[in-house]
C-alpha positions as CSV (number, residue, x, y, z in Angstrom):
1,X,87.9,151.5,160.3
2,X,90.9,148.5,159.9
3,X,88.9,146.6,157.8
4,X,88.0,149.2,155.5
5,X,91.5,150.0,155.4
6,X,92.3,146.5,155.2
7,X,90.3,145.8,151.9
8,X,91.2,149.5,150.1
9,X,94.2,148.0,150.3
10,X,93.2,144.9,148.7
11,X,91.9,146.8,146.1
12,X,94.8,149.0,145.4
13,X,96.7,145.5,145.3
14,X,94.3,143.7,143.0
15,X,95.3,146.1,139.9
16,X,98.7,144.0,139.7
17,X,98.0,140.9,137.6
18,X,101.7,139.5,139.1
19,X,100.0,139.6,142.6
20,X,96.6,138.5,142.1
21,X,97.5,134.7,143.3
22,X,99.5,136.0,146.7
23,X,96.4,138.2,147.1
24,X,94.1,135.3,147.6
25,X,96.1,134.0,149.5
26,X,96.7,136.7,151.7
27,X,92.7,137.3,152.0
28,X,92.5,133.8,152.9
29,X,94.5,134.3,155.7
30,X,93.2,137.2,157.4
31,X,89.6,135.2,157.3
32,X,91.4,132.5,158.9
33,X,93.2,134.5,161.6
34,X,96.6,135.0,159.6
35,X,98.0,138.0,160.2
36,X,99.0,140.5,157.4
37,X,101.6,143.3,157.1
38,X,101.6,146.3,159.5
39,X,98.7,145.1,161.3
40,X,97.9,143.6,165.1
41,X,101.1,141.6,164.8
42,X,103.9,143.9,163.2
43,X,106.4,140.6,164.2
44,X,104.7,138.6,162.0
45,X,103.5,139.3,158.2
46,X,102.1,136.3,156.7
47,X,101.7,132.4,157.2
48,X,102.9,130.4,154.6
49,X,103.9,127.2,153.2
50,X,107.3,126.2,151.9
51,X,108.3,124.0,149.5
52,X,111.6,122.1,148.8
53,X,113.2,122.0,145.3
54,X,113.1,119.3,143.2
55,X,115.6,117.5,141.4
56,X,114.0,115.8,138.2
57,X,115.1,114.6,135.0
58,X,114.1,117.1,132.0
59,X,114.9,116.9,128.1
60,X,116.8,120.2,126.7
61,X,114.3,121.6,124.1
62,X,115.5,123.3,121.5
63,X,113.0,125.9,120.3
64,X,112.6,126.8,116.2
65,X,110.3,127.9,114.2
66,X,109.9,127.2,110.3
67,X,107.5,126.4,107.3
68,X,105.6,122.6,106.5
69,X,106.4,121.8,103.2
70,X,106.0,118.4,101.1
71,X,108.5,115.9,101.6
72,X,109.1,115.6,98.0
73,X,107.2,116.8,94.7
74,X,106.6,115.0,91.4
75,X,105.6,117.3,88.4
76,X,103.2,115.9,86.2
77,X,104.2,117.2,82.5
78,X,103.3,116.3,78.7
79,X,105.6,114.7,76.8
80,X,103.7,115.3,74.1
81,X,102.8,118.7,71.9
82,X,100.0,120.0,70.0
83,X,97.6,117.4,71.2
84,X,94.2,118.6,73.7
85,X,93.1,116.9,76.7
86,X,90.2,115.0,76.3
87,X,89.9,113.3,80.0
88,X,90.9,114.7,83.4
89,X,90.9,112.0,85.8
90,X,91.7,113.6,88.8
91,X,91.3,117.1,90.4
92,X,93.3,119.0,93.6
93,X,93.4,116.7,96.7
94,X,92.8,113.5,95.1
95,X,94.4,110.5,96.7
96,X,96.1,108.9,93.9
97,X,98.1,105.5,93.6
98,X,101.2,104.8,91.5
99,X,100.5,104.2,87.5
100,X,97.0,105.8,88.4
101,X,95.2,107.5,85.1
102,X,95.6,111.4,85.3
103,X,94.7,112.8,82.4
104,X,93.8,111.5,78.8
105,X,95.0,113.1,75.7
106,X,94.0,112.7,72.0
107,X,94.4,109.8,70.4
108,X,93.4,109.9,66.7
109,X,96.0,111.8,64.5
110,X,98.3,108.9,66.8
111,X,96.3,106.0,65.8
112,X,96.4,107.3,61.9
113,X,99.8,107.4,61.9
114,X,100.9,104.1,63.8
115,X,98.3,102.9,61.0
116,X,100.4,104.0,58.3
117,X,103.7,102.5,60.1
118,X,102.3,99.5,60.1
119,X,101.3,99.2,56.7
120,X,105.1,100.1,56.1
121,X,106.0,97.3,58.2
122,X,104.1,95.1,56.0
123,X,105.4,96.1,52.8
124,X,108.7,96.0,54.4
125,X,108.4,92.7,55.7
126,X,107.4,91.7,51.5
127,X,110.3,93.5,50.3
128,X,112.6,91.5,52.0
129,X,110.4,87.9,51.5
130,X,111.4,88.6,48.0
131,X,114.9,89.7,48.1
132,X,115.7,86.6,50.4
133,X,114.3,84.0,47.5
134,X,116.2,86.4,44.9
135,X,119.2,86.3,47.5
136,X,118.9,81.8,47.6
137,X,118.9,81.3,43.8
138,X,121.8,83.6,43.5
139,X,124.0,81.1,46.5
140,X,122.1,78.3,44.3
141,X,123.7,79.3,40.8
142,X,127.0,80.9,42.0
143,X,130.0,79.4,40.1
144,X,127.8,78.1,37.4
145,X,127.8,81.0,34.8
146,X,124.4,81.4,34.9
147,X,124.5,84.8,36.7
148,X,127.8,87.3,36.3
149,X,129.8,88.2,39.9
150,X,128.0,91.7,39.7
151,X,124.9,90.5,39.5
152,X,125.2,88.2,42.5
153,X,126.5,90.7,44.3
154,X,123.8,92.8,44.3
155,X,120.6,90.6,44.5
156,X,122.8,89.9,48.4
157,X,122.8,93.5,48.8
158,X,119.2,93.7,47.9
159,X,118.6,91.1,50.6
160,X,120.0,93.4,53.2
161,X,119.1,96.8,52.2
162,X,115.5,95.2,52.4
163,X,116.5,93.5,56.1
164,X,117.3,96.8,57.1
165,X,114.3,98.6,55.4
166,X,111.8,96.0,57.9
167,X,113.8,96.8,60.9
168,X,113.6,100.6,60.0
169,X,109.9,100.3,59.7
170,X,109.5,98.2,62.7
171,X,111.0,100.7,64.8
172,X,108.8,103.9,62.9
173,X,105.9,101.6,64.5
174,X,107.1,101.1,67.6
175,X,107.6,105.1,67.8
176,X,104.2,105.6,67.3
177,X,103.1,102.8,70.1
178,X,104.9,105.0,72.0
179,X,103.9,107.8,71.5
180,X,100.0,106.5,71.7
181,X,100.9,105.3,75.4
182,X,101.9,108.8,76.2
183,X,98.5,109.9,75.3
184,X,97.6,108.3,78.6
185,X,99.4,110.2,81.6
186,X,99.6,108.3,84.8
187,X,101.3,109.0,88.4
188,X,104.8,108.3,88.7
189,X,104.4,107.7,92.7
190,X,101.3,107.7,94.7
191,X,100.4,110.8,97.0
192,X,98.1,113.7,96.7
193,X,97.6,116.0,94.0
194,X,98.8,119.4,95.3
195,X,98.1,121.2,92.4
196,X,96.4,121.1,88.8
197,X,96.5,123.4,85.9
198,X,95.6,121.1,83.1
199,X,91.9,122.0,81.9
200,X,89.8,120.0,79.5
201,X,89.9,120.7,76.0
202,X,93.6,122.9,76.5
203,X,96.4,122.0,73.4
204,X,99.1,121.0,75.6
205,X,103.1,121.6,75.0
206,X,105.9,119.0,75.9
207,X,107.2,119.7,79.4
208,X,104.1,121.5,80.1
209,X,103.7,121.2,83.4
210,X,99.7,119.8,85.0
211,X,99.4,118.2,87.9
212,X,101.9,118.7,91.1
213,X,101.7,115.9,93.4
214,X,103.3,115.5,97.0
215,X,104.9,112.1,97.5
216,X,103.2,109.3,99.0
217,X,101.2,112.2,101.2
218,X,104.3,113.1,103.2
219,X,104.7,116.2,104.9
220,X,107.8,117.7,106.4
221,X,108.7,120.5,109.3
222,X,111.7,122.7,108.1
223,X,112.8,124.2,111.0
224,X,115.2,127.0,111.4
225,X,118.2,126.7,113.5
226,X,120.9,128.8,114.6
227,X,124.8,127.4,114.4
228,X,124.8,126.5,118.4
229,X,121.6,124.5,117.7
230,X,122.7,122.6,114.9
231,X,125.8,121.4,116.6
232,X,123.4,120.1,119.4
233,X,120.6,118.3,117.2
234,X,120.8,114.9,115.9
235,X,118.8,112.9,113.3
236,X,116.4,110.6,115.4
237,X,116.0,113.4,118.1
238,X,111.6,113.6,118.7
239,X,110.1,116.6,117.8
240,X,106.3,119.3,119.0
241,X,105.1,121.7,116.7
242,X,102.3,123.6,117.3
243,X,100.3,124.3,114.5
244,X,98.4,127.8,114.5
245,X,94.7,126.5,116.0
246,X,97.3,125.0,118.9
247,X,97.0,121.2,118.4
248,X,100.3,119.7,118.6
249,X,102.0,117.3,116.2
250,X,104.5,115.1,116.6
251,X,107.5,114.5,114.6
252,X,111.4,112.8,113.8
253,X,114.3,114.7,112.8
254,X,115.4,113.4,109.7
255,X,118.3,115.1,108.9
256,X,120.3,118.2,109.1
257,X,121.1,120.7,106.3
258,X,124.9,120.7,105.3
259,X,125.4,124.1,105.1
260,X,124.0,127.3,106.3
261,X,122.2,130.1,104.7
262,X,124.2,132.8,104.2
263,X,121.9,135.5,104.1
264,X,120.3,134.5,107.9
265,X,122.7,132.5,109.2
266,X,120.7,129.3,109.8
267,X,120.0,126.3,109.1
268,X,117.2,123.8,108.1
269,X,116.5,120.5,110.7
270,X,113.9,118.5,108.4
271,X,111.3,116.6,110.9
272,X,109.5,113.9,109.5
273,X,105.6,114.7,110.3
274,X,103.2,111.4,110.8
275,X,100.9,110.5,107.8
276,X,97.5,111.4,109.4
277,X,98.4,114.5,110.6
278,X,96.5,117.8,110.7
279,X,99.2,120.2,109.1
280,X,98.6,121.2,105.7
281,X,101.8,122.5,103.4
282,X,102.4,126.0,103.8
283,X,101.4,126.3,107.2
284,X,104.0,128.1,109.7
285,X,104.4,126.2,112.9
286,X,106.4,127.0,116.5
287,X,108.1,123.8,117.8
288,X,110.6,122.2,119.9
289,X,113.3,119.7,119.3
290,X,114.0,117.4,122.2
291,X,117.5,116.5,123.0
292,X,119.4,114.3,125.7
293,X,117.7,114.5,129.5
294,X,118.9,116.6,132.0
295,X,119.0,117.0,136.1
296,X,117.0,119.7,136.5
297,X,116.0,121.6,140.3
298,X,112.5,122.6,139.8
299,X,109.9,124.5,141.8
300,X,106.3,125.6,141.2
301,X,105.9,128.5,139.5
302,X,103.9,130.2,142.1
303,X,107.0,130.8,143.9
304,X,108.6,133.0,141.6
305,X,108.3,136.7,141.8
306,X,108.8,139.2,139.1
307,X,110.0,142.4,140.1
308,X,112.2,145.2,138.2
309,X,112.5,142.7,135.7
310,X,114.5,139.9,138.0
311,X,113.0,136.9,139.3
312,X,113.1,136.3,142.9
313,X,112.5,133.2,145.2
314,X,111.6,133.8,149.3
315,X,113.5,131.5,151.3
316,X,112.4,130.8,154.8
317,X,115.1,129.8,158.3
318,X,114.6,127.7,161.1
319,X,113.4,131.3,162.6
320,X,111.1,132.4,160.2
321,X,112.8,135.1,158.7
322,X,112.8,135.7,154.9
323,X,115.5,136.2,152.6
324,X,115.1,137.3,149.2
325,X,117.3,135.3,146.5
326,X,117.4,136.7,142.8
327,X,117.5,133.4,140.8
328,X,117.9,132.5,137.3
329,X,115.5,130.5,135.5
330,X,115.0,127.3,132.4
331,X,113.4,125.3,131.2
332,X,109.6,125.1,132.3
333,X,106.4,122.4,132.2
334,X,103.2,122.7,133.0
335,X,103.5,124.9,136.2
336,X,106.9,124.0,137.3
337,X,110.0,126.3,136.5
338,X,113.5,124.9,136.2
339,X,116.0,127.2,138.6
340,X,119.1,127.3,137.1
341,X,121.1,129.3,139.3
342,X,121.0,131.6,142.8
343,X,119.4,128.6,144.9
344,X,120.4,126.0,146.8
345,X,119.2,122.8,146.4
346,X,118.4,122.0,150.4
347,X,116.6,125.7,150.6
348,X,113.6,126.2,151.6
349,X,111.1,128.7,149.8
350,X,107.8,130.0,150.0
351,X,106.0,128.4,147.7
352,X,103.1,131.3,147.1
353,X,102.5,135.0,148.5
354,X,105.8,135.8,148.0
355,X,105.2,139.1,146.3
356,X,103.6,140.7,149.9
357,X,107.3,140.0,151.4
358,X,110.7,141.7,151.8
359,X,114.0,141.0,153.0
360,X,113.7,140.6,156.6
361,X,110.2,139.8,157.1
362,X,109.0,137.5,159.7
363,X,106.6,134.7,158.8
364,X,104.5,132.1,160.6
365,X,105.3,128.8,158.6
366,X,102.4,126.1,157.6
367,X,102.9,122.7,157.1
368,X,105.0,122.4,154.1
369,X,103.3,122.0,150.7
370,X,103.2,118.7,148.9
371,X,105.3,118.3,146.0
372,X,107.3,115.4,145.6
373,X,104.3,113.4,144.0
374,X,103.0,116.4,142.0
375,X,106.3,117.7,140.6
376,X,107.5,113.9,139.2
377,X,103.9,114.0,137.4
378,X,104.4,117.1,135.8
379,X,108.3,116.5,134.9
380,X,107.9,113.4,133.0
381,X,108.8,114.1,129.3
């Protein structure tokens, strides 16, 4: 009759998730000869083990949350109008390198006219081959008679106006070489083309805009943080995102925005993200910024107990009575919890089962559990 009352109550106990660890515990016991609550030894409730808090050295994390976005964007745009594509180079994720080929636009109503301007150039440069001899008899012959003042005076003139007739042809040339080099659009930067809406055969206008391209490839987290937190980050500080399949990715603050938004009150940390890594822009990501170390007293997290919505530790007296201690808790890795305040650091706790005790319980006390070696594992940042 005890045992099946032992294990109905077992299974009313098993319905709490919270106790399931104690419960094994427990179970383990009785098999082993411990003795559990209300039964053959009302003195004594449980056996345990006890741990002693840790002092280790933890970095502050502050947590944020914000979008990947590219580091910076170049907009690939005509400068040209009324010409089509006749050549697309590249297409949407293309790795591209700096004065890379793009695009190719046409070239032959550009070619006709730089043609004509330099046949202008040409007849220019004739013009003025004849106003200079015109221009050296008229020095030669000045003073004798032969020619009158005004007539001097405006073969030089001629000279000139054909001078500058050559240079203003020269330059109608050279406008047209230019604008033939813009018929071939190349990458102002290396990086990735982001986007494309350039399609073959389209009339394209000037400032049109066809490719997107992200910088040299590099990504960036904006995180949001609140006023407290961006008095506590620093440029340089190390930075984990999680990405939303869970992989982690590492990153540098690289600055901090000046200002803050004034619609929600925070502000943007821009983490440098590393060049091979898995985050894509657009992607939302949950992170952590890690700031100066910190002492931190530490226990596993097997010792906590969650009830009424307070976390409680056991501790355990030279006697073997247990006192409950509501404590407050941090930071936590792995499966160690910071304890930030309601425990001393020299007190001794029960490191697991504590949700089958009470204030004023009596327990039998194993040898202690070992945690020095395990908890300076898990602590290291």
């Amino acid at each position: 009759m005890a045992c099946r009352s032992i294990f109905r109550k077992a299974a009313v106990l098993s319905r709490s998730p919270s106790q399931a660890a104690g419960l094994l515990l427990w179970l383990a016991l009785l098999g082993s000869g411990g003795v559990a609550p209300g039964y053959a030894n009302p003195s004594t409730v449980l056996t345990v083990q006890t741990v002693l808090p840790q002092s280790q050295t933890w970095p502050v994390l502050e947590q944020a949350s914000g979008t990947i976005a590219p580091w910076q964007e170049s907009v690939v745009a005509a400068e040209l109008g009324g010409v089509a594509i006749i050549e697309l180079a590249v297409d949407v994720g293309s790795v591209v390198q700096r004065g890379q080929l793009l695009l190719r636009l046409s070239q032959k109503a550009i070619q006709a006219s730089r043609a004509q301007q330099a046949a202008n150039v040409a007849k220019a440069k004739a013009a003025l081959s004849e106003a200079e001899a015109n221009a050296k008899r008229a020095r030669t012959i000045t003073g004798s008679g032969a020619l009158s003042e005004q007539q001097i005076t405006q073969l030089l003139s001629a000279e000139e106006s054909a001078r500058a007739g050559l240079m203003a042809a020269e330059a109608a040339l050279q406008l047209e070489e230019v604008r033939l080099a813009q018929t071939e659009i190349v990458a102002a930067d290396g990086g990735i083309i982001a986007t494309r809406t350039a399609t073959l055969g389209s009339v394209v206008q000037p400032g049109a805009e066809l490719f997107r391209l992200i910088r040299q490839g590099r990504l960036e987290w904006r995180a949001e943080l609140t006023a407290e937190q961006l008095l506590a980050v620093r440029p340089g500080q190390r930075a984990s995102l999680t990405l939303s399949d869970g992989q982690q990715v590492a990153g540098t603050v690289r600055l901090l925005a000046p200002t803050l938004d004034p619609s929600s009150r925070k502000a943007i940390a821009y983490v440098d993200l590393p060049p091979e890594t898995p985050a894509r822009a657009g992607m939302f990501a949950q992170g952590e910024i890690q700031r100066e170390s910190k002492a931190a007293l530490v226990l596993p997290a097997t010792a906590l107990v969650l009830r009424d919505g307070n976390r409680y530790l056991f501790s355990v007296d030279k006697e073997g009575l247990v006192q409950q201690l509501k404590v407050t808790t941090g930071r936590r890795q792995g499966e160690w919890v910071e304890i930030v305040d309601g425990l001393a650091a020299d007190t001794r706790v029960v490191a697991a089962g504590g949700a089958f005790l009470k204030q004023g319980d009596r327990v039998r006390v194993l040898e202690d559990a070992a945690n020095g070696t395990a908890a300076s594992k898990t602590a290291a940042p």
